[in-house]
C-alpha positions as CSV (number, residue, x, y, z in Angstrom):
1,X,2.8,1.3,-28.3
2,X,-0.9,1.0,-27.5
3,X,-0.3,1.1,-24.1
4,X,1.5,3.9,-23.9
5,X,-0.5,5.8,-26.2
6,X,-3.4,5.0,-23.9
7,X,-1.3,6.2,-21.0
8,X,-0.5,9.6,-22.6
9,X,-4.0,10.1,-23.3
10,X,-5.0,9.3,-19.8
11,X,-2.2,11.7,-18.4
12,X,-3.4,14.8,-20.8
13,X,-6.5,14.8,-18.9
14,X,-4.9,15.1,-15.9
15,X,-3.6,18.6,-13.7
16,X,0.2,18.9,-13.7
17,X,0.7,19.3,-9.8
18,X,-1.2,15.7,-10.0
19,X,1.2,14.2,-12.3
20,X,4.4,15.5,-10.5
21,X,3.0,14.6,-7.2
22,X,2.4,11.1,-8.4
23,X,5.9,10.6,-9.8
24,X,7.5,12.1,-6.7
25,X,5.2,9.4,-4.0
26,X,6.7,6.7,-6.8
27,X,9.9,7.6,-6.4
28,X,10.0,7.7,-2.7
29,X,8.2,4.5,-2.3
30,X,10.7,2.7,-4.8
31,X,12.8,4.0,-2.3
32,X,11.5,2.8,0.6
33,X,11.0,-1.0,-0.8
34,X,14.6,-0.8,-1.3
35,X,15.4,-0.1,2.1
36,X,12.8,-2.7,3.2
37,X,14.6,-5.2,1.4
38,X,18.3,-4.1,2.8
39,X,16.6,-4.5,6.4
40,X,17.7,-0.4,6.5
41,X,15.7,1.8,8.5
42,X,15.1,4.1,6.2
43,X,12.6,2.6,4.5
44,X,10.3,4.3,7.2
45,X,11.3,8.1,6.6
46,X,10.8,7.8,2.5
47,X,7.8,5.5,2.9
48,X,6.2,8.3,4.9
49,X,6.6,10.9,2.5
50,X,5.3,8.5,-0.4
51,X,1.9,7.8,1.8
52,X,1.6,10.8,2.7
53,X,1.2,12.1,-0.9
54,X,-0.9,9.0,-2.4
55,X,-3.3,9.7,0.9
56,X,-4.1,12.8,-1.3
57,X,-4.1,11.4,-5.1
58,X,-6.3,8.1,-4.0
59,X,-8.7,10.6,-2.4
60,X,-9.0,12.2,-5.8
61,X,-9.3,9.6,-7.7
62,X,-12.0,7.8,-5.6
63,X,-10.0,5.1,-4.3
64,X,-11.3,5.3,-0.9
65,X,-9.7,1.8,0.1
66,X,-5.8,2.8,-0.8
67,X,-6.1,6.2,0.6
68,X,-7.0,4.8,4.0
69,X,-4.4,2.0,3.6
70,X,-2.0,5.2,3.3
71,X,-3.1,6.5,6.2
72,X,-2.5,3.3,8.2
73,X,0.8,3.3,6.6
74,X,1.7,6.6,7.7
75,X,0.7,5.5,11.2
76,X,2.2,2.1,11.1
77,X,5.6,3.7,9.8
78,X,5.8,6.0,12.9
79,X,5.6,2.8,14.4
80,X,7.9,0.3,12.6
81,X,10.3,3.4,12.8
82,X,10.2,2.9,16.6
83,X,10.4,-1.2,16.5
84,X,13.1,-1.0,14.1
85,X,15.1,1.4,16.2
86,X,14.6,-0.7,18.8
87,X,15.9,-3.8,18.1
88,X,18.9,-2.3,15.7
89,X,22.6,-2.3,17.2
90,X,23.6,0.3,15.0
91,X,20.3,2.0,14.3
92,X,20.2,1.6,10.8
93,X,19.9,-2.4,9.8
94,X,17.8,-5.1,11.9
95,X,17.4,-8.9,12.2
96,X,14.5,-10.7,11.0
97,X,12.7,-13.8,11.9
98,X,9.4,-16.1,11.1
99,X,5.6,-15.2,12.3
100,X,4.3,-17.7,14.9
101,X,0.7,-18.5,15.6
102,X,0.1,-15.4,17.5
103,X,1.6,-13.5,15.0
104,X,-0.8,-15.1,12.3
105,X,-4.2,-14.6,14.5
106,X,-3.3,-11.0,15.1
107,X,-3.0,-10.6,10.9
108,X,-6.1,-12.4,10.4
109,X,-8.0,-10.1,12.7
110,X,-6.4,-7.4,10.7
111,X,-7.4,-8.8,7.5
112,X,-10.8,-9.3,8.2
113,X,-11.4,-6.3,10.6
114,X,-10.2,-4.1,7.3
115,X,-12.2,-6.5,4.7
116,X,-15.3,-4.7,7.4
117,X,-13.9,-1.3,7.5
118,X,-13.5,-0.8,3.9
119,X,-16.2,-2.3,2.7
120,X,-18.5,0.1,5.4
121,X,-16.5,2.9,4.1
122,X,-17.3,2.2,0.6
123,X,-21.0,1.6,1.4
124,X,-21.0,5.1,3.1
125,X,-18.9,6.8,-0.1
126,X,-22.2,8.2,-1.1
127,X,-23.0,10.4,1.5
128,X,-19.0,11.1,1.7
129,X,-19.2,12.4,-1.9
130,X,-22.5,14.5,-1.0
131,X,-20.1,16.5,1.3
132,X,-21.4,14.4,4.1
133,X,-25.4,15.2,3.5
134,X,-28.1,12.3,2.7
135,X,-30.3,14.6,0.5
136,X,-30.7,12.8,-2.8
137,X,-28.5,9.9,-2.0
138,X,-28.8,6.1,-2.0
139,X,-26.1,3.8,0.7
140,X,-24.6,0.6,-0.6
141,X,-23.0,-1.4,-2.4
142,X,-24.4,-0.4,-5.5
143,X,-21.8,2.3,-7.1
144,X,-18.6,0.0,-6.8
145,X,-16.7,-1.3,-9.8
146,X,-14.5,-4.7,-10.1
147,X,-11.2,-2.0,-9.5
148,X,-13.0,-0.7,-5.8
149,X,-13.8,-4.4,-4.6
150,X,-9.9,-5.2,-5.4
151,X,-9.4,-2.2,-4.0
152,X,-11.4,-3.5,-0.6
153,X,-9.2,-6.9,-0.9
154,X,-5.5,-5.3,-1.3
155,X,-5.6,-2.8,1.5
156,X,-6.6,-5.3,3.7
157,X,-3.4,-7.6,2.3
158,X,-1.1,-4.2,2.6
159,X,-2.7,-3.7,6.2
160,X,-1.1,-7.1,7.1
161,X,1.6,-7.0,5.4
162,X,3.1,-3.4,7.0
163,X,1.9,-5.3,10.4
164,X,4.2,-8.0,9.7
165,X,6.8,-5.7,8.3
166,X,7.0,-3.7,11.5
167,X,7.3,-7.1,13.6
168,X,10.6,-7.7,11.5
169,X,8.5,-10.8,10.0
170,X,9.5,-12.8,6.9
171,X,5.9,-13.5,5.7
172,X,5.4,-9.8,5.3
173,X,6.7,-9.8,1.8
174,X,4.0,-12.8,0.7
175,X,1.7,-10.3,1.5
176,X,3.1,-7.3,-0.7
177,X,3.6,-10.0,-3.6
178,X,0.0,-10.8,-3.8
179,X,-1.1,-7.2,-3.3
180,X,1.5,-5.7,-5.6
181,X,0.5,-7.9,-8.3
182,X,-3.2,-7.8,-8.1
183,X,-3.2,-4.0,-7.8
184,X,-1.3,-3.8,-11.0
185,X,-4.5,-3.9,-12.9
186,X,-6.2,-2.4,-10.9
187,X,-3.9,1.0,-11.3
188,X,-4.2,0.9,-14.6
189,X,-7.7,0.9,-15.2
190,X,-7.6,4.0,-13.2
191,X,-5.6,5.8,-15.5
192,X,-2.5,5.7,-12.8
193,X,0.4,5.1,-15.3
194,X,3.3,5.8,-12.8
195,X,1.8,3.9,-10.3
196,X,1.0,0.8,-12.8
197,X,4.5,0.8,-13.4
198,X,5.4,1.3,-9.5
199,X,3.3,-1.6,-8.8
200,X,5.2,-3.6,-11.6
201,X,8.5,-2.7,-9.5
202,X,6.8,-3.4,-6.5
203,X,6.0,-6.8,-7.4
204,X,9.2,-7.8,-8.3
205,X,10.8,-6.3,-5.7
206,X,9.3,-8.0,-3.3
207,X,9.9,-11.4,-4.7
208,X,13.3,-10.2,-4.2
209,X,13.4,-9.0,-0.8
210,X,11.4,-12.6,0.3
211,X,14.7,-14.1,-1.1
212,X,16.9,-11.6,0.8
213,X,15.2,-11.8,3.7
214,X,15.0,-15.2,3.9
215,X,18.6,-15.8,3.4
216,X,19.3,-13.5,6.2
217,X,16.9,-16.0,8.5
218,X,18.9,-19.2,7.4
219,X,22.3,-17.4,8.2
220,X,21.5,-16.1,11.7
């Protein structure tokens, strides 16, 4: 009862387009999971619209790290899109299979060339926040919280994991486990209800659609 009194107080704070929009992206990226995990193409089209509106609401509320992770997302959806087209005989469901070494030096120069990004991003939020002027403003490190440093690690997890998505990869969903979970928090101490509780579904979901996909490895 706490919690959700907690929530509601969070929430009153908040404007209503903000609210609506978040419930909408939530929605659609439930969505989208789903279709992930059902090896359906559509996963792209309603995970687009779902980045596309958190690219807005994490640049409001200062997570700098998950908006660009949305942006990437939006990109690397355009992109899976085409892969998954691709290799589909009847252009809606595809085939999976296992990352190989190449596969897992390409997503550790992701993770680590994002771990860089971010955190340079983040040291630069400063002058970002100063409409881009260094009058009266201090770079670094200095202004980040525990939530912005998780923030650094999951997008670089997420960045990975969409990677290995695309490629049709079956590792992809170890990636959204750990990132799903850990952002869990990390949402709520934000004051992001709808997405605590998207990140909740996420989690599971994904432990889920490891199993599924999996499955569908062993039989073809």
């Amino acid at each position: 009862m706490n919690l959700w009194q907690n929530l509601t107080a969070q929430y009153s704070s908040y404007d209503t387009y903000l609210i609506i929009l978040e419930i909408i992206a939530v929605i659609f990226g439930t969505l989208s999971v789903y279709f992930s995990i059902k090896k359906n193409i559509w996963v792209y089209p309603t995970g687009i619209i779902s980045t596309i509106l958190f690219i807005y609401i994490m640049y409001v509320f200062g997570l700098m790290g998950d908006m660009l992770i949305n942006v990437y997302y939006s990109v690397m959806s355009i992109y899976g899109w085409i892969l998954w087209n691709k290799h589909s005989d009847d252009h809606i469901h595809v085939e999976v299979k296992k990352a190989n070494l190449k596969d897992w030096q390409i997503g550790s120069i992701l993770f680590v060339g994002s771990l860089l990004f971010v955190g340079t991003v983040y040291y630069y939020k400063p002058f970002i926040d100063n409409q881009f002027s260094m009058k009266d403003i201090q770079l670094g490190l200095y202004h980040l919280d525990w939530a912005n440093y998780t923030d650094i690690i999951t997008t670089s997890l997420f960045l990975v994991g969409m990677y290995f998505m695309a490629k049709r990869l079956l590792e992809n969903w170890i990636f959204w486990i750990v990132a799903d979970f850990i952002c869990i928090p990390m949402m709520l101490y934000k004051g992001l209800g709808f997405t605590t509780l998207q990140y909740i579904i996420f989690t599971i979901m994904a432990i889920i659609g490891y199993i599924e996909w999996k499955k569908n490895l062993i039989k073809s």
